[in-house]
C-alpha positions, 0 to 999 in steps of 0.5 A: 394349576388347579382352583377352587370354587368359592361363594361371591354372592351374585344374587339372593338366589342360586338358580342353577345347578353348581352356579358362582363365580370362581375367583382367579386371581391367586391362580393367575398371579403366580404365572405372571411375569413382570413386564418391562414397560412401566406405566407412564404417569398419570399426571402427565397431559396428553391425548388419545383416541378411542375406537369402538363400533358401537355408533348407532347401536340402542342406547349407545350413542347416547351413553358414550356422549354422556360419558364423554362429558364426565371424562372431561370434567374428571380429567381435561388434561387428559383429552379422549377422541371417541371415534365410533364406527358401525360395527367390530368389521370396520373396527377390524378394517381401520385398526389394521389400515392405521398400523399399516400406516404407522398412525395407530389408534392408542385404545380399541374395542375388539370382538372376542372373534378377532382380538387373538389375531391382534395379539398373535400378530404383536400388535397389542401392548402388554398390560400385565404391570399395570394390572399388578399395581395397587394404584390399578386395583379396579382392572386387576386380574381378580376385578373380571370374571373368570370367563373373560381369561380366554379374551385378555390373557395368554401366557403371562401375557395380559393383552387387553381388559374386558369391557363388554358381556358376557354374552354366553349361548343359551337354550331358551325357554318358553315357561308357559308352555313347559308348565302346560306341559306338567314340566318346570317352567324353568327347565330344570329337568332338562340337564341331558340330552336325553332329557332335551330330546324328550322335552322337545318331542312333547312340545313340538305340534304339526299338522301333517308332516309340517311342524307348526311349532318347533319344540326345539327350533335348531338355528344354522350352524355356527362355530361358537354355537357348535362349540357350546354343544361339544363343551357338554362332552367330555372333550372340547374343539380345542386344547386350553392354548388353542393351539391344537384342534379336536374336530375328530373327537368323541365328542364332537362326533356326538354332538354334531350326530345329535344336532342332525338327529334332532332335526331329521329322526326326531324333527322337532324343528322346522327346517334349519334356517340359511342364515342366523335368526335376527335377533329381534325375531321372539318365537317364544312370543309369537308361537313358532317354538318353545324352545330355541337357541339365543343368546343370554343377553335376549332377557335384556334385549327382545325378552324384557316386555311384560307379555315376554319377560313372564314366559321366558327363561334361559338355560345352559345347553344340557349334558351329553351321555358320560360328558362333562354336565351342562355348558355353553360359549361365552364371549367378551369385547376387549379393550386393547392398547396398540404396541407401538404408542409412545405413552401407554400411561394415558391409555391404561389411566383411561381404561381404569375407569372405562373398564373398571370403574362400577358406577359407569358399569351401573350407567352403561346397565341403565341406558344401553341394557347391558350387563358388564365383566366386573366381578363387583357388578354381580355383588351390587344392590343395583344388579341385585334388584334388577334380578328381584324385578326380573330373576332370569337375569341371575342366569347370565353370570351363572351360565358364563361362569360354568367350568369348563373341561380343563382346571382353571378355565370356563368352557372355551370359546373359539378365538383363535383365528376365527375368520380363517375357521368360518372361511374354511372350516365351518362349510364342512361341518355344515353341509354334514350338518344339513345334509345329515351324511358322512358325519365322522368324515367331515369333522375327520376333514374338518379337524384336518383344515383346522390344524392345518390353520392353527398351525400356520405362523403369523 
């Protein structure tokens, strides 16, 4: 399949290189195939549970509590059971032990990193005649941006509908200090390794042999993070199904050899950290970094203070020598619908609005800070006046939109079977990682575990 770029008018303005959407929607219709479960009515009374792990998080309790009441002003003959839980783990935990139990909930929130497993285990329904219907215009394939495929379809199949993100990895700015330096506070400049490398060596301070401010703050390894810099080669961890790894590539041999680099020939970091950096924690505020690893939602979470907001900026991570250009990892949580339910009509009427409806994306915005997958939010005098009052935000749907290496994706992010991976495989890359040795023959390992795994049936 091949596609074309087209002009969606996220913002007023471009603020990165060969930034925009891309529509899917032609594409996509021409590889579906008609599904044999209709939707049920929507007239139809009835009741269902919603699973999420959203309960405590900031702005969400509120939010949900506020939306409850409009579901049931919209519709009281449909009634929602909103059972929240404390992060995707015990989303994961219940969704499994209630289908063990044959008393499955109707609607679940899943992570990016898990909702693979369900499909491939054939637990989750199969939507695609419902998105095709004109009665469904607001969840169609078209409705969601292009980065959301990885985390909705397979095939033909159309196994879940994004609800949450996207949430790309971000190399992030710390403006003023780049402009102290004579650079572009906006890190224009910074579209190679090379560039990076350089960048980094002139921002990074020490007193003795201590690093007193990173320039480029290398965070712990991780797979999705890993994935981003090998997304900047010609090559990627996986093929376009993940069906098949490529741990051994070029590629990742380059990208693994370049994080090790940076860290122990150019030490522009101070030590590598054990665990993932909270994401409450601001280097660029309090002066250990000037530039770090986040993710591109930090403008809307610990970036959004006046001190903050006026010295931060986000890039994608830049490109490798003879690569690909400049790119990331980008995830979604889904929304999925159990297979075994009797009516997945009331399920599929309910995440229309939940999932595609712009004014509860535009309330979820105001009151929990997030952004949302829908193509129309990015077109919304709402966003585009958040992005006047703070302009680093045009680079979310920027950066999760960036094409990947194979035509008609964006740069794909490890879905598939990513417990068993971080289990099994991500200890190798690391030990190479902080022990800078025997790079080729760890990912040459690495690349073994993992096909072992992909290849396993389920």
């Amino acid at each position: 399949m091949s596609s074309s770029k087209r002009n969606t008018g996220l913002t007023r303005r471009q603020v990165l290189w060969g930034g925009g959407l891309v529509g899917m929607s032609a594409v996509l219709a021409s590889c579906i195939v008609e599904a044999s479960i209709p939707p049920t009515p929507t007239p139809v009374p009835g009741k269902i549970t919603f699973l999420h792990g959203w309960k405590g998080q900031p702005g969400y309790d509120s939010f949900l509590a506020t939306i409850a009441q409009q579901w049931q002003a919209r519709r009281p003959d449909l009634e929602v059971t909103w059972l929240g839980l404390e992060g995707n783990e015990a989303v994961v935990e219940h969704f499994l032990e209630t289908t063990a139990a044959d008393t499955p909930v109707e609607v679940s929130v899943v992570a990016a990193t898990d909702v693979q497993r369900f499909f491939e285990e054939r637990n989750l329904r199969d939507l695609r005649f419902a998105t095709r219907q004109p009665e469904f215009a607001e969840i169609a394939e078209g409705a969601f941006l292009r980065s959301s495929r990885q985390f909705r379809n397979a095939g033909a199949e159309t196994f879940g509908l994004p609800v949450s993100g996207p949430a790309s990895r971000v190399l992030a700015i710390h403006s003023g200090l780049l402009e102290e330096a004579g650079l572009n506070p906006k890190g224009s400049q910074i579209r190679t390794w090379e560039a990076l490398d350089t960048v980094a060596e002139q921002l990074t301070t020490r007193d003795g042999d201590a690093i007193t401010r990173s320039g480029y703050a290398l965070q712990a390894m991780d797979l999705t993070w890993f994935t981003a810099w090998v997304n900047t080669t010609a090559s990627t961890l996986f093929n376009p199904e993940q069906s098949w790894a490529n741990l051994n590539s070029d590629g990742a041999v380059a990208a693994l050899q370049h994080l090790v680099d940076l860290h122990t020939k150019l030490k522009v970091s101070a030590p590598i950290p054990e665990a993932a950096r909270p994401p409450g924690w601001t280097p660029l505020v309090d002066g250990t970094a000037a530039i770090h690893d986040d993710m591109s939602w930090a403008p809307l979470r610990h970036y959004r203070d006046a001190a903050s907001a006026g010295t931060y900026w986000q890039i994608p991570y830049p490109g490798a020598p003879g690569g690909s250009g400049s790119n990331t990892s980008t995830g979604m949580d889904t929304a999925v619908v159990h297979v075994s339910i009797e009516r997945p009509g009331h399920a599929l009427t309910f995440l229309q609005w939940f999932c595609g409806d712009l004014e509860l994306a535009h309330m979820k915005f105001s009151q929990v800070r997030e952004t949302s997958p829908l193509v129309s939010f990015y077109q919304s005098q709402e966003w585009i006046k958040a992005v006047d009052a703070q302009p680093v935000l045009a680079t979310i749907p920027d950066i999760a939109e960036i094409p990947g290496a194979y035509a008609g994706y964006t740069a794909p992010f490890p879905y598939r079977r990513y417990a068993q991976f971080n289990e099994e495989v991500l200890p190798i890359i690391d030990q190479a990682y902080r022990s800078g040795e025997n790079v080729v023959d760890a990912l040459e390992e690495a690349h073994k575990v993992a096909n072992t795994i992909l290849s396993e049936k389920r």
